[in-house]
MIMAR-304974 format. One record per residue (C-alpha): residue in three letters; x, y, z. Coordinates in steps of 0.1 Angstrom, whole numbers, plus 5000, padded with zeros to 4 digits. Layout:
N
@resn: ALA&east: X&north: Y&up: Z
...
END
This chain:
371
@resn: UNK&east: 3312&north: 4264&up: 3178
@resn: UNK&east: 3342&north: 4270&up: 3202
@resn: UNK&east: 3367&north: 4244&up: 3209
@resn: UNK&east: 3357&north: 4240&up: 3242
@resn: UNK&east: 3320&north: 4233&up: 3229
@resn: UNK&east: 3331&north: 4207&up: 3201
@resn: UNK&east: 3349&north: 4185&up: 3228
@resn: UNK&east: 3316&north: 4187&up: 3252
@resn: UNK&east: 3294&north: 4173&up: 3227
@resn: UNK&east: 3323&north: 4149&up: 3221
@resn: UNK&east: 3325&north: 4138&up: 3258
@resn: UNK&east: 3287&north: 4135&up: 3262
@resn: UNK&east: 3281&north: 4118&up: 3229
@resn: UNK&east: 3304&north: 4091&up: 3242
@resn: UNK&east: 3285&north: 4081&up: 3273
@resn: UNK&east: 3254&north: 4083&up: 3256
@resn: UNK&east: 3266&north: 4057&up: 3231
@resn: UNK&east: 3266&north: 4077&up: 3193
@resn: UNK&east: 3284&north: 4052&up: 3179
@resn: UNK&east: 3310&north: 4074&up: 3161
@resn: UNK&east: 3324&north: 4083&up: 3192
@resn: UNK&east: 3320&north: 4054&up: 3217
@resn: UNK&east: 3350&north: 4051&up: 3241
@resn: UNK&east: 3366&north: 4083&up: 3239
@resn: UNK&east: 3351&north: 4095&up: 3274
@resn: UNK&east: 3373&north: 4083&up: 3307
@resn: UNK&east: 3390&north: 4052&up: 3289
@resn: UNK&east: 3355&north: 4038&up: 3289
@resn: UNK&east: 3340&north: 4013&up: 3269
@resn: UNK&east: 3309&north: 4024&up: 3250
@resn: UNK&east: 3294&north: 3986&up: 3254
@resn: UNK&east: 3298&north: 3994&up: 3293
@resn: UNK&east: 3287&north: 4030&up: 3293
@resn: UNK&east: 3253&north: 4025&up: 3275
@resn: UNK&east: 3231&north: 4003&up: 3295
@resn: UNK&east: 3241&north: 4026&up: 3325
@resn: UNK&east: 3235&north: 4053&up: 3309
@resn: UNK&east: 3204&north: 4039&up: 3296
@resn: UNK&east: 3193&north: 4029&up: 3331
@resn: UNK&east: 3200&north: 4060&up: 3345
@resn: UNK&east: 3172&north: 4081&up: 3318
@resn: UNK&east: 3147&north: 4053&up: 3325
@resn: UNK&east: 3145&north: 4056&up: 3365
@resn: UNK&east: 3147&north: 4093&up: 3361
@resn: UNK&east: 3117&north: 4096&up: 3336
@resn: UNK&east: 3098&north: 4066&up: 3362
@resn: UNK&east: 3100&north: 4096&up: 3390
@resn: UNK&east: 3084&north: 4120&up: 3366
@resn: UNK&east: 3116&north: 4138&up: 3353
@resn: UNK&east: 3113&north: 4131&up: 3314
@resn: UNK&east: 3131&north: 4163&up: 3304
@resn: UNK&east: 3166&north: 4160&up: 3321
@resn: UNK&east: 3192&north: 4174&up: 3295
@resn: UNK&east: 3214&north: 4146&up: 3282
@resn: UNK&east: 3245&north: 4157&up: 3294
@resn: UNK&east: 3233&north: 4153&up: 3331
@resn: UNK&east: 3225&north: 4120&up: 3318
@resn: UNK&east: 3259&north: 4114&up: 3311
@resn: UNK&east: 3273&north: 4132&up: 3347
@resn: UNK&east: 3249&north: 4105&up: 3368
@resn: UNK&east: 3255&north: 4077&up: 3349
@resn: UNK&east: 3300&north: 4082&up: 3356
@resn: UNK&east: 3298&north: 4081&up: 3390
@resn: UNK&east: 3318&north: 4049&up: 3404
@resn: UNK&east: 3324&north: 4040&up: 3438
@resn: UNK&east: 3365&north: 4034&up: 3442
@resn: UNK&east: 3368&north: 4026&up: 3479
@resn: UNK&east: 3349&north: 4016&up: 3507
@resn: UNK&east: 3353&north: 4046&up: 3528
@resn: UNK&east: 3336&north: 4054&up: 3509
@resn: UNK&east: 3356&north: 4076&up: 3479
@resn: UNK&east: 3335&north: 4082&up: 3447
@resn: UNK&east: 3341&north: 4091&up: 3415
@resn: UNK&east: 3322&north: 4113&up: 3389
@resn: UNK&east: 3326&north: 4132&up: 3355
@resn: UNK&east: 3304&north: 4161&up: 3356
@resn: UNK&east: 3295&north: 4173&up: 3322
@resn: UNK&east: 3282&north: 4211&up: 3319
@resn: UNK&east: 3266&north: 4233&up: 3318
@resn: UNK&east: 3259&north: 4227&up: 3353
@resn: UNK&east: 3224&north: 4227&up: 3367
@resn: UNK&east: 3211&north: 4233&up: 3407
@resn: UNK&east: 3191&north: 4201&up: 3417
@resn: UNK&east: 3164&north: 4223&up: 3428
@resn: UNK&east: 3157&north: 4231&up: 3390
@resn: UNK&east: 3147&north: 4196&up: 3392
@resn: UNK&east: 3132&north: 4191&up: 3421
@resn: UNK&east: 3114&north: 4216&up: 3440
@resn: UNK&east: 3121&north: 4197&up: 3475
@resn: UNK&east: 3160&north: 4202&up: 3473
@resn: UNK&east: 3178&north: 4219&up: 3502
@resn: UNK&east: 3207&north: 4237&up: 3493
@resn: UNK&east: 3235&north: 4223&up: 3512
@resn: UNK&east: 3255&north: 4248&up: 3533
@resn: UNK&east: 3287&north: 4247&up: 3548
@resn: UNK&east: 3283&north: 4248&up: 3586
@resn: UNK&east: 3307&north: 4256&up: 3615
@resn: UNK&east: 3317&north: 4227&up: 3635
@resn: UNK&east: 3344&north: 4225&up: 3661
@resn: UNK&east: 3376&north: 4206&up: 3662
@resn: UNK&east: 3391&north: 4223&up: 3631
@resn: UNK&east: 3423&north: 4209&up: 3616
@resn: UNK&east: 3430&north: 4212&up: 3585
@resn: UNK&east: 3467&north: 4218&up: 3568
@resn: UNK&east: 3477&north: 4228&up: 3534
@resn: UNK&east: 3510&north: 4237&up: 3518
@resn: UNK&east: 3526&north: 4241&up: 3486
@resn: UNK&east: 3562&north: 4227&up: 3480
@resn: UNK&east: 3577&north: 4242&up: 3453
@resn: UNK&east: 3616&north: 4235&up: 3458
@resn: UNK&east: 3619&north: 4210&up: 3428
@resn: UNK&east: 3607&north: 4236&up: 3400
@resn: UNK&east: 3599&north: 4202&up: 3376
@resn: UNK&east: 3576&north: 4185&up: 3404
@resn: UNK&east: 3561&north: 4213&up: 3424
@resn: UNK&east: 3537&north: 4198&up: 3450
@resn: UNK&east: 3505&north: 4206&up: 3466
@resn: UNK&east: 3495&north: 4190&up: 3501
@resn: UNK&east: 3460&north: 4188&up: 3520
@resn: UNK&east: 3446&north: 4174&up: 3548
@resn: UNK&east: 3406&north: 4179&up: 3555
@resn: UNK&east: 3400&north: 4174&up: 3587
@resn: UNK&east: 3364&north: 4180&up: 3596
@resn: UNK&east: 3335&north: 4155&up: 3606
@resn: UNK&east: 3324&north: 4120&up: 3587
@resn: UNK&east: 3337&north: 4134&up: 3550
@resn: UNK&east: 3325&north: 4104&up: 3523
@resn: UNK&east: 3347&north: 4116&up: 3493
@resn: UNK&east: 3337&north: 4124&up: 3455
@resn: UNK&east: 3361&north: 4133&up: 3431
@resn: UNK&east: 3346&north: 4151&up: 3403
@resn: UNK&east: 3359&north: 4158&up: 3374
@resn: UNK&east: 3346&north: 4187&up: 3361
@resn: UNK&east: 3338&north: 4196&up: 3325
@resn: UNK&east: 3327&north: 4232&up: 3313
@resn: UNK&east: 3312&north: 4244&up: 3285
@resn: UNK&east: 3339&north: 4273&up: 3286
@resn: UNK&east: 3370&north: 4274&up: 3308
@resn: UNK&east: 3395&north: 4253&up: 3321
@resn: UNK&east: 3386&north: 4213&up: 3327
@resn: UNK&east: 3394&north: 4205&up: 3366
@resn: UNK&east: 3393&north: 4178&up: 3395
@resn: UNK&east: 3373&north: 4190&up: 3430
@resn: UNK&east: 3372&north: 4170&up: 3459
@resn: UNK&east: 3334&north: 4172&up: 3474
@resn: UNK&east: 3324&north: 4161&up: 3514
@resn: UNK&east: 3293&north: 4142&up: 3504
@resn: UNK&east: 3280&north: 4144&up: 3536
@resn: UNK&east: 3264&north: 4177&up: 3529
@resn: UNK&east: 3243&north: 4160&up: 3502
@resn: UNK&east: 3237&north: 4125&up: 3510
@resn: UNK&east: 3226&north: 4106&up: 3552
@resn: UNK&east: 3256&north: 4082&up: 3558
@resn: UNK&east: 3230&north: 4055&up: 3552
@resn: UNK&east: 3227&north: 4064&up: 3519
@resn: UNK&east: 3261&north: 4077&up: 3511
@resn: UNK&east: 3276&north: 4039&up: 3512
@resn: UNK&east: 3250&north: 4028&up: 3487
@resn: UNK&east: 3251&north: 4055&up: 3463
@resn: UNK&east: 3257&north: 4029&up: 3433
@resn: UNK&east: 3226&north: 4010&up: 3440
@resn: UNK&east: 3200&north: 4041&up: 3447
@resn: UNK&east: 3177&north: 4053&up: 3417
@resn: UNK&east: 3189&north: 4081&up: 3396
@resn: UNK&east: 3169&north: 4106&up: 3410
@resn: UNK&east: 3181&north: 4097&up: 3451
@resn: UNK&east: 3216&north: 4107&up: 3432
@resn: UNK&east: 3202&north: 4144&up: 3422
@resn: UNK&east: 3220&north: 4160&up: 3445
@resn: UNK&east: 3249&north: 4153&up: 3430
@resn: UNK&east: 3245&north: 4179&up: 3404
@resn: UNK&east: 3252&north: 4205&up: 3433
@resn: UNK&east: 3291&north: 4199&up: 3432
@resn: UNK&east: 3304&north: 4224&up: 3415
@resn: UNK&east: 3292&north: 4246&up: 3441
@resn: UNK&east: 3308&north: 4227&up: 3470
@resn: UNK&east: 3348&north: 4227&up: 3462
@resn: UNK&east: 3371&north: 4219&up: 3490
@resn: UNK&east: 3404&north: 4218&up: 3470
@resn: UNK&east: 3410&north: 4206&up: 3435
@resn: UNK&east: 3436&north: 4215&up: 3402
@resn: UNK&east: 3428&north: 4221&up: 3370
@resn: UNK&east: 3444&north: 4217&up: 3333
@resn: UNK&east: 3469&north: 4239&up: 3335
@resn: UNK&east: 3477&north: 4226&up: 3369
@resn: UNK&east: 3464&north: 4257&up: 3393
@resn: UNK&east: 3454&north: 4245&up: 3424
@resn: UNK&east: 3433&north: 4261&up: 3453
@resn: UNK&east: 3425&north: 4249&up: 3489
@resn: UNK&east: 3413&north: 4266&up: 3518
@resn: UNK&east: 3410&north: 4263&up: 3559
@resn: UNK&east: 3383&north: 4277&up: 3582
@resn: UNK&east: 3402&north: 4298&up: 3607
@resn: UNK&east: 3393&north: 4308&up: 3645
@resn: UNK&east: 3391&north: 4347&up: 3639
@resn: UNK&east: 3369&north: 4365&up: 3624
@resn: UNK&east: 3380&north: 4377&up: 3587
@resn: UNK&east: 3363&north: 4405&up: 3575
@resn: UNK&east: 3361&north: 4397&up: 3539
@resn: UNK&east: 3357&north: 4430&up: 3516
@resn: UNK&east: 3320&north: 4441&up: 3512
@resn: UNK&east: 3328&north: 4465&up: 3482
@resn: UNK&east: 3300&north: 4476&up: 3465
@resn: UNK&east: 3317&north: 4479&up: 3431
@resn: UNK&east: 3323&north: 4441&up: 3433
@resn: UNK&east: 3299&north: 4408&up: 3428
@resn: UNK&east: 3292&north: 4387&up: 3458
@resn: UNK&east: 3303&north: 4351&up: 3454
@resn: UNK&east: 3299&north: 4321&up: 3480
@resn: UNK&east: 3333&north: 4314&up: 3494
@resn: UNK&east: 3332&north: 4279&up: 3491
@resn: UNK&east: 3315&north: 4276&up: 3454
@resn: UNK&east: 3346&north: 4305&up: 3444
@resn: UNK&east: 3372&north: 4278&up: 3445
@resn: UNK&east: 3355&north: 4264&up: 3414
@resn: UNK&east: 3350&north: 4295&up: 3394
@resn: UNK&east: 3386&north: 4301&up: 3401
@resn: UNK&east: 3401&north: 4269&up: 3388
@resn: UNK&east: 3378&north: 4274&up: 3357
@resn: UNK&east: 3389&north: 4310&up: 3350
@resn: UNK&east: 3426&north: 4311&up: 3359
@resn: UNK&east: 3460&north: 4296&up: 3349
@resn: UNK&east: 3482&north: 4311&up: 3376
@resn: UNK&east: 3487&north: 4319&up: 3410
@resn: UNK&east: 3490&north: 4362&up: 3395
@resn: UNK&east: 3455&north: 4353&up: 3376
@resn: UNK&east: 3441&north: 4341&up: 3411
@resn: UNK&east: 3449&north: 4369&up: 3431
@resn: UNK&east: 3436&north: 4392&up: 3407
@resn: UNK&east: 3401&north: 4365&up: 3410
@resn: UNK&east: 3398&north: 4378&up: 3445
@resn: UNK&east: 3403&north: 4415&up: 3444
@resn: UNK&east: 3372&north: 4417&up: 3422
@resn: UNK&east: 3351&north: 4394&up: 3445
@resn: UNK&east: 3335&north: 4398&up: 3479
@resn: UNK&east: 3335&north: 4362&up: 3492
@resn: UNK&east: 3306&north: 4358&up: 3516
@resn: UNK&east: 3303&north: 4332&up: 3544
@resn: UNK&east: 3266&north: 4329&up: 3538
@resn: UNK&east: 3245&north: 4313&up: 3567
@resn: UNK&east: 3275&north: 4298&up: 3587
@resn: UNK&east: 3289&north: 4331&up: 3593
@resn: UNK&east: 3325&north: 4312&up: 3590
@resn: UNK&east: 3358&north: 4326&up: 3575
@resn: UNK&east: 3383&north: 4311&up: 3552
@resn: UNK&east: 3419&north: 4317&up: 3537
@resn: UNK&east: 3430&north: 4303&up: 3508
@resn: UNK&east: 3459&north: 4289&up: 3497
@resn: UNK&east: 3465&north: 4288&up: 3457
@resn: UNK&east: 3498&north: 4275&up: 3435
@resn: UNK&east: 3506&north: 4269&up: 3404
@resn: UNK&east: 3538&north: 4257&up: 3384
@resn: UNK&east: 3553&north: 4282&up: 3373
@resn: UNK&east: 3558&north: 4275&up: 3402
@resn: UNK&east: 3545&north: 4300&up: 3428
@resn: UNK&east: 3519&north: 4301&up: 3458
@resn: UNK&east: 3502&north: 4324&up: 3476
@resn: UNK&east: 3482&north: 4324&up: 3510
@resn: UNK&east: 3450&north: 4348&up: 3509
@resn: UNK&east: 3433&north: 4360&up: 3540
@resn: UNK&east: 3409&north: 4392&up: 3548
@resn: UNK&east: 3409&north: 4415&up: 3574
@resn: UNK&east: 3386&north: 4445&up: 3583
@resn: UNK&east: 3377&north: 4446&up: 3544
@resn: UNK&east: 3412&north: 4443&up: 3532
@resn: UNK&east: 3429&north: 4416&up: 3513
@resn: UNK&east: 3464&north: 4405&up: 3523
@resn: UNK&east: 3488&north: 4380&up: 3504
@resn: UNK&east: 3514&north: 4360&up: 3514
@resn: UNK&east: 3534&north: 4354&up: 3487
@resn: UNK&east: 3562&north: 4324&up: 3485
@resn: UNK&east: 3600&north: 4335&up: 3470
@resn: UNK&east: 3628&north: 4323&up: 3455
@resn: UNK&east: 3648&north: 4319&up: 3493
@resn: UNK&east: 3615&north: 4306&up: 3506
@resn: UNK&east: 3596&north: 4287&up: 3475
@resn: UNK&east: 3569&north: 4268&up: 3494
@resn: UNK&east: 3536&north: 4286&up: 3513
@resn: UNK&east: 3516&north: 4269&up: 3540
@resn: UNK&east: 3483&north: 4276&up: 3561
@resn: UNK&east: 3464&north: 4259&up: 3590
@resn: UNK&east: 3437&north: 4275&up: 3611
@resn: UNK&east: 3449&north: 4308&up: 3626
@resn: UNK&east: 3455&north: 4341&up: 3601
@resn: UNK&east: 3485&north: 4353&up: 3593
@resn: UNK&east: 3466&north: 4390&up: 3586
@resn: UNK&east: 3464&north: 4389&up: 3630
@resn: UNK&east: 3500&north: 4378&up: 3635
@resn: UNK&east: 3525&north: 4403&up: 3647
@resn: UNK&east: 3562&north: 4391&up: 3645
@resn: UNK&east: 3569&north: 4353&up: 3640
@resn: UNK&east: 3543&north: 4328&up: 3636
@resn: UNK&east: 3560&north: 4303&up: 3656
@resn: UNK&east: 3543&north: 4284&up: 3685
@resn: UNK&east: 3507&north: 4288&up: 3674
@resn: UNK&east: 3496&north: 4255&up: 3658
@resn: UNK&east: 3517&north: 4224&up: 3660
@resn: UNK&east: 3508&north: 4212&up: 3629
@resn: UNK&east: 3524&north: 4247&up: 3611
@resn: UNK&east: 3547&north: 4248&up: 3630
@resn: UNK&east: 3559&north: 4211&up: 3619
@resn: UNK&east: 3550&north: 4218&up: 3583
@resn: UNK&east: 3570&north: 4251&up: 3579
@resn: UNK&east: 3602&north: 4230&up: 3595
@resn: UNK&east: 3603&north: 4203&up: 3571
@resn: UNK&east: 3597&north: 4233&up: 3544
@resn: UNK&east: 3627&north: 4249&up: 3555
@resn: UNK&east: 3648&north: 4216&up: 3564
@resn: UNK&east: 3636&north: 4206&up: 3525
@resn: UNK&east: 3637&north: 4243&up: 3507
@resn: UNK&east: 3608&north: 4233&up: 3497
@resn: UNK&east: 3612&north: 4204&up: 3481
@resn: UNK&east: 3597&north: 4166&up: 3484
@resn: UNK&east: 3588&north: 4143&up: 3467
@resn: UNK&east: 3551&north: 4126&up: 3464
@resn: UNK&east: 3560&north: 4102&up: 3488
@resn: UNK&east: 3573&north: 4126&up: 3513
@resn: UNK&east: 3545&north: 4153&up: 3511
@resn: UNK&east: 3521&north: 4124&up: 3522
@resn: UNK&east: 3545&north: 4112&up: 3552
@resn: UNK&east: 3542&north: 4147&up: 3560
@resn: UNK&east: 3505&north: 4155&up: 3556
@resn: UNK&east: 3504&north: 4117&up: 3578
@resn: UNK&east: 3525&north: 4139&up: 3604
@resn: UNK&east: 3501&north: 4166&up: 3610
@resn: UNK&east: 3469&north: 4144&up: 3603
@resn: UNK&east: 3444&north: 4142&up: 3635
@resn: UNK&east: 3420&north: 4125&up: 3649
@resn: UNK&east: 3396&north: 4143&up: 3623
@resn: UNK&east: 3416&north: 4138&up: 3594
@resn: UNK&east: 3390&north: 4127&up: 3566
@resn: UNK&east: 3411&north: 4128&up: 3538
@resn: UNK&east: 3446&north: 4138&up: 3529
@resn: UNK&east: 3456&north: 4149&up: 3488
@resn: UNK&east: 3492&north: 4151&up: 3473
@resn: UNK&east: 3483&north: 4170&up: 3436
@resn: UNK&east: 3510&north: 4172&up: 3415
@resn: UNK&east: 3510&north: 4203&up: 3394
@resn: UNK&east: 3532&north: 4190&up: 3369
@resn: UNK&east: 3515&north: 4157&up: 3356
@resn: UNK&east: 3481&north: 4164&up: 3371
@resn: UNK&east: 3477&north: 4136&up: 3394
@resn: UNK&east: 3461&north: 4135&up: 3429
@resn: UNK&east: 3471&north: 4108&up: 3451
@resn: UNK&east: 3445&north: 4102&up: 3479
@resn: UNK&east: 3444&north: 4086&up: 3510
@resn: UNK&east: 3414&north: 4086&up: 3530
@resn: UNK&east: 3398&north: 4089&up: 3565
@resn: UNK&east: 3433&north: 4086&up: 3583
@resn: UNK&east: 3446&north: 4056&up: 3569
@resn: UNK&east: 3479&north: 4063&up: 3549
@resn: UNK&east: 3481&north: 4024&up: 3541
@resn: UNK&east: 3453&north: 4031&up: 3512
@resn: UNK&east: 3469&north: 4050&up: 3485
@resn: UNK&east: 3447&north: 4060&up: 3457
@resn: UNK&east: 3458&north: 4078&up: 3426
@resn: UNK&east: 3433&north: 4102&up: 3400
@resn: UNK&east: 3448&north: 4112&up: 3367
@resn: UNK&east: 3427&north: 4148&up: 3357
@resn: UNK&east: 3438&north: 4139&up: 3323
@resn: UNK&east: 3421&north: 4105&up: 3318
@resn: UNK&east: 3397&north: 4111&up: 3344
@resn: UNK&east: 3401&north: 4087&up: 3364
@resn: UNK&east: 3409&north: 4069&up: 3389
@resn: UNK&east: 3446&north: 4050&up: 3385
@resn: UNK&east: 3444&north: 4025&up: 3412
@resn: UNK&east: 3462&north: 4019&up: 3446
@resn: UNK&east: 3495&north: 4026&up: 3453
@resn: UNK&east: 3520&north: 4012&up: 3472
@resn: UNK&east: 3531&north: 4042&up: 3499
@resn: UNK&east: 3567&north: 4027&up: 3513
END
């Protein structure tokens, strides 16, 4: 049994109360954990599904609601099963084009002991999950998830007191990444942009969702060198929304990179040592001749407080400046910090409501003051 292995049973064993191990799973207490837990398998088998594995069990029964917005929490124990295994009358959620696009991302990598990842989502109504995500084999990981491609907004503000098996489509997660970091504190985001992108269509390569790649990344690689190498031996495909992405990875070494297509080719934009932070918004650099000034006010503001910074801000700051570039569709904005694996979290708009994650302890910290 691999490493890897012995701490899964570990993990799961916990929330499903073996008494050896109760309490070693998120800081909570087994006396806590159990009846949920218990409750969980009980309203499952009264719908008809008697042979749901443990661990998924255990994933359902950690989910926790943290703010009103609503933000959710969840530990999601693998290996990781499609609801429609389940349930025949599942609908695999997609990720659609809408207009209005806004996100901002950028790595700040000035202060090589506190290098800093920044991310605002701005899309539709976004309900947030945080899922901490625990494989069988590769790297552990937090993902931020839109629930509204799983859940109605009715629902989605209730998801605490629905019956186990309305929360089934939770087990579809790990396939619907926006951003997240993993373990050794790699982290990947990405922005739909206005051109089209012409990923590669190699045959020699395996096909792999663009969105649900994000996740096998994080699992598979430590640095932002083992990322890029990810992509060149992928073809990411839009699926039904025909939409593009770029990507923007970093890690703490520290270093970042921005990832686009073009016509079938790959291009990265590396960050330096004169210029250590990268950025993106929702244009291409791969269709940008000369400067990049002067199309999108929000990079444009980003890549000045870069330079005025050389890259380098604190926690603090990187929100004030994801707060300067939010918009009207700002659904949530994400400070990781690639050094001590936190997340700070402020969500739909409202940089008043701070809310740290520890990937760690898998959990959620609490508020946090923001002045």
């Amino acid at each position: 049994m691999t490493s890897k292995q012995n701490r899964w049973f570990l993990l799961v064993g916990t929330l499903l109360g073996i008494t050896l191990l109760a309490g070693q799973v998120g800081g909570q207490d087994a006396v806590s954990t159990l009846p949920r837990a218990d409750q969980v398998r009980i309203e499952l088998q009264t719908a008809g599904l008697v042979d749901v594995q443990d661990h998924l069990v255990a994933t359902l029964a950690s989910l926790q609601q943290i703010d009103d917005f609503p933000i959710y929490t969840m530990t999601y124990f693998g290996p990781y099963v499609e609801s429609a295994e389940l349930v025949s009358e599942t609908d695999a959620a997609e990720f659609v084009t809408t207009s209005g696009w806004g996100c901002s991302l950028f790595a700040a990598l000035g202060d090589l002991e506190k290098p800093l990842f920044g991310r605002n989502f701005d899309w539709d109504r976004s309900p947030l999950l945080i899922t901490f995500l625990e494989p069988i084999e590769g790297y552990r990981s937090a993902i931020s998830v839109d629930l509204a491609y799983l859940f109605s907004e009715n629902d989605v503000r209730k998801l605490e007191s629905l019956s186990a098996d309305k929360l089934l489509p939770l087990l579809d997660v790990p396939w619907l990444p926006f951003d997240g970091m993993n373990e050794r504190g790699l982290v990947i985001g990405m922005a739909a942009i206005d051109n089209g992108c012409g990923y590669s269509t190699d045959p020699g390569k395996r096909g792999v969702n663009h969105v649900s790649l994000m996740r096998e990344l994080i699992e598979a690689c430590a640095t932002v060198d083992e990322a890029v190498a990810f992509f060149e031996n992928v073809n990411p495909l839009s699926g039904r929304s025909g939409m593009c992405l770029h990507f923007l990875v970093a890690d703490r070494t520290p270093s970042a990179a921005l990832i686009e297509y073009r016509n079938g080719t790959m291009y990265v934009y590396r960050s330096t040592e004169t210029e250590p932070w990268q950025l993106a918004t929702n244009f291409p650099l791969a269709l940008v001749s000369g400067s990049s000034a002067g199309r999108c006010w929000r990079y444009d503001r980003m890549a000045q407080a870069l330079s005025d910074r050389n890259g380098s801000l604190s926690p603090l700051e990187a929100m004030d400046l994801l707060q300067k570039v939010a918009t009207q569709t700002t659904q949530w904005s994400i400070v990781y910090d690639l050094s001590d694996l936190t997340m700070d979290v402020c969500p739909g708009g409202d940089f008043s409501r701070l809310y740290r994650f520890s990937l760690e302890e898998r959990a959620a910290l609490g508020q946090t003051a923001t002045n």
